[in-house]
SEKE-159936 format. One record per residue: y, x, z of N, C-alpha, C, O in turn; residue in one letter. Coordinates in steps of 0.001 Angstrom, whole numbers, padded with zeros to 6 digits, always signed. Layout:
N
YXZYXZYXZYXZa;...
***
This chain:
75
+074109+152170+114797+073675+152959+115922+072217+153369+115742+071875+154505+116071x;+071445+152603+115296+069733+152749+115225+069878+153881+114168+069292+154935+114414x;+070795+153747+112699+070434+155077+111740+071091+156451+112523+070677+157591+112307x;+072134+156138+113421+072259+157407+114058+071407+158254+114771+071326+159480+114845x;+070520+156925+115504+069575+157688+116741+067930+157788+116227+066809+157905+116720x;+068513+157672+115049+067157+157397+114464+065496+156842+114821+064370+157338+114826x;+066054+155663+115073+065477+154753+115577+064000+154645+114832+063000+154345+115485x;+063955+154875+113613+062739+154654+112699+062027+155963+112969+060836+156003+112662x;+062429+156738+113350+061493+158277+113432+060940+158468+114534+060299+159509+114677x;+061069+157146+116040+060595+156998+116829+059245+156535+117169+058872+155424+116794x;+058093+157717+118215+056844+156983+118283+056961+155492+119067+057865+155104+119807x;+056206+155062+118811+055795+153630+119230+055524+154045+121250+056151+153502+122159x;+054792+154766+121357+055001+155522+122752+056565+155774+122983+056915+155075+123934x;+057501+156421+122530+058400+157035+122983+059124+155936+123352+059358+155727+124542x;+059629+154979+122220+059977+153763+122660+059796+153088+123591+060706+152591+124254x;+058604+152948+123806+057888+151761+125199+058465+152780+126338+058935+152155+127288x;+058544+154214+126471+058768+154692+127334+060084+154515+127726+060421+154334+128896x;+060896+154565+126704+062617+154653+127040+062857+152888+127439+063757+152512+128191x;+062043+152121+126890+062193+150966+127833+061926+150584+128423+062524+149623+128906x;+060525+151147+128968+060547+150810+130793+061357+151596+131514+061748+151242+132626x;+061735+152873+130904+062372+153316+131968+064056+152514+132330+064582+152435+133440x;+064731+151889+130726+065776+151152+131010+065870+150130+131847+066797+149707+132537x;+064244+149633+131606+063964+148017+132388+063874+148766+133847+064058+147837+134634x;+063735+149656+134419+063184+149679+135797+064760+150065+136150+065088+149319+137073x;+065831+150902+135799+066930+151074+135778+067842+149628+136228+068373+149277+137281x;+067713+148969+134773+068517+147682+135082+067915+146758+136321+068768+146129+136947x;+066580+146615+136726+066163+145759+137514+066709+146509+139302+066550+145898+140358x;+067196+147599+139207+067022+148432+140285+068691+148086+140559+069136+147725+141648x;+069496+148282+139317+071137+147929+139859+071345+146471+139609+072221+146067+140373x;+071013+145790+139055+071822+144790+139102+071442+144033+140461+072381+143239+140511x;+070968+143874+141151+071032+142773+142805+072202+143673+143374+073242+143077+143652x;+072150+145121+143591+073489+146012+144095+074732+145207+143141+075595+144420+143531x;+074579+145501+142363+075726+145089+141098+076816+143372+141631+077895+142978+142072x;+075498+142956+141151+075810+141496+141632+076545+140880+143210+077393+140009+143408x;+075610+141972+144360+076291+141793+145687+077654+142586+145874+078551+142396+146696x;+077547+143469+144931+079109+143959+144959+080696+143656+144504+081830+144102+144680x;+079856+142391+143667+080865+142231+142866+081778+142851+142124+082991+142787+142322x;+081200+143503+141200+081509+144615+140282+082070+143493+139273+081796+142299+139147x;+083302+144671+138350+083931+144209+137599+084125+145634+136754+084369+146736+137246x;+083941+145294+135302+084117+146322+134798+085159+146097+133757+085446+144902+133695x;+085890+146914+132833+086402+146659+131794+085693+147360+130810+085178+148478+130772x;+085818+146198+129829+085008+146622+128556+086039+146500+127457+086927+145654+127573x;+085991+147161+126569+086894+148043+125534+087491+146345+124798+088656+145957+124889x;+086861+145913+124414+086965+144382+123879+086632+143207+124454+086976+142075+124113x;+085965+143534+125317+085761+142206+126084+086624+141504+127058+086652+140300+127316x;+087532+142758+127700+087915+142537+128666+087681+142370+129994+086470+142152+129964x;+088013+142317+131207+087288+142400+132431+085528+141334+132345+085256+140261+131807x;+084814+142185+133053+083491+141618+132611+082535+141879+134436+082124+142891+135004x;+082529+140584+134760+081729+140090+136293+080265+141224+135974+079979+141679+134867x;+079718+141412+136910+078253+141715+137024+077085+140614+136495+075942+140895+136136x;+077819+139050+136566+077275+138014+135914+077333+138193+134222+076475+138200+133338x;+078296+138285+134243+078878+138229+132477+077785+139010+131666+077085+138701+130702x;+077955+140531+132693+077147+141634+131812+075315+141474+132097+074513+141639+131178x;+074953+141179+133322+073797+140598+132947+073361+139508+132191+072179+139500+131850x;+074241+138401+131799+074049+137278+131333+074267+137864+129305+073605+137611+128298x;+075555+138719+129568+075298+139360+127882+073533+140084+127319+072718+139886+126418x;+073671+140839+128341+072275+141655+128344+071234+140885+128188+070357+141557+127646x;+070818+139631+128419+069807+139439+128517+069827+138354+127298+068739+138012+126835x;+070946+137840+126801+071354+137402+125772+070852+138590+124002+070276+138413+122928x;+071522+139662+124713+071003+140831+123578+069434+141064+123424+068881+141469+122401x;+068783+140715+124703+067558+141318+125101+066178+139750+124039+065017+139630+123648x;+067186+139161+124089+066611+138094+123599+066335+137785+121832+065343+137385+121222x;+067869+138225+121341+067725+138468+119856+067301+139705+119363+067322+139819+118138x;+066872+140783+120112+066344+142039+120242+064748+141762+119714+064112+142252+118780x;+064326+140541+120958+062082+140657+120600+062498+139394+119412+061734+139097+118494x;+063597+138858+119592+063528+137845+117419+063038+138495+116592+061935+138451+116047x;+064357+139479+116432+064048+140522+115261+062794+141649+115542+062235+142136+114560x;+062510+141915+116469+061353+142512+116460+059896+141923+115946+059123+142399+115115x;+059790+140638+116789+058958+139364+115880+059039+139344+114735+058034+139495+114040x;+060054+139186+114300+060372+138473+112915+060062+140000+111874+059754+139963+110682x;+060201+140961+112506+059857+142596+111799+058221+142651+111733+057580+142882+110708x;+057825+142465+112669+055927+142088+112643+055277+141342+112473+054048+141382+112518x;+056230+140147+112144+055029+139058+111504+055478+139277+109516+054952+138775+108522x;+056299+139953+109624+056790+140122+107608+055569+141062+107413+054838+140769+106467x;+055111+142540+108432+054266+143349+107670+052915+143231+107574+052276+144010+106866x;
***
């Protein structure tokens, strides 16, 4: 997905931008999410709580600043 969206040809600005704007996004639905008790289906996962998918997300969000670390302390 990153060589598709070309993730490497991205400014260091543009980035920070597309993730606050995701972070202010996700922080804005998920308490709605959660009081609604949303259920979604996901292609492989199968039915997935508003728990599940925040609890994946933040799981991703976590091995996401690893490898980012682990990308800036090699150069």
């Amino acid at each position: 997905m990153a060589q598709g969206r070309r993730y490497n040809e991205l400014s260091l600005a543009g980035a920070l931008w597309s993730l606050r704007w995701a972070v202010d996004a996700w922080v804005q639905i998920v308490p709605a999410a959660l009081a609604g008790q949303i259920v979604l289906q996901h292609a492989t996962r199968g039915r997935q709580r508003a728990e599940d998918i925040a609890r994946n997300n933040a799981h991703d969000a976590h091995h996401h600043l690893w490898d980012i670390d682990r990308i800036l302390r090699a150069q």
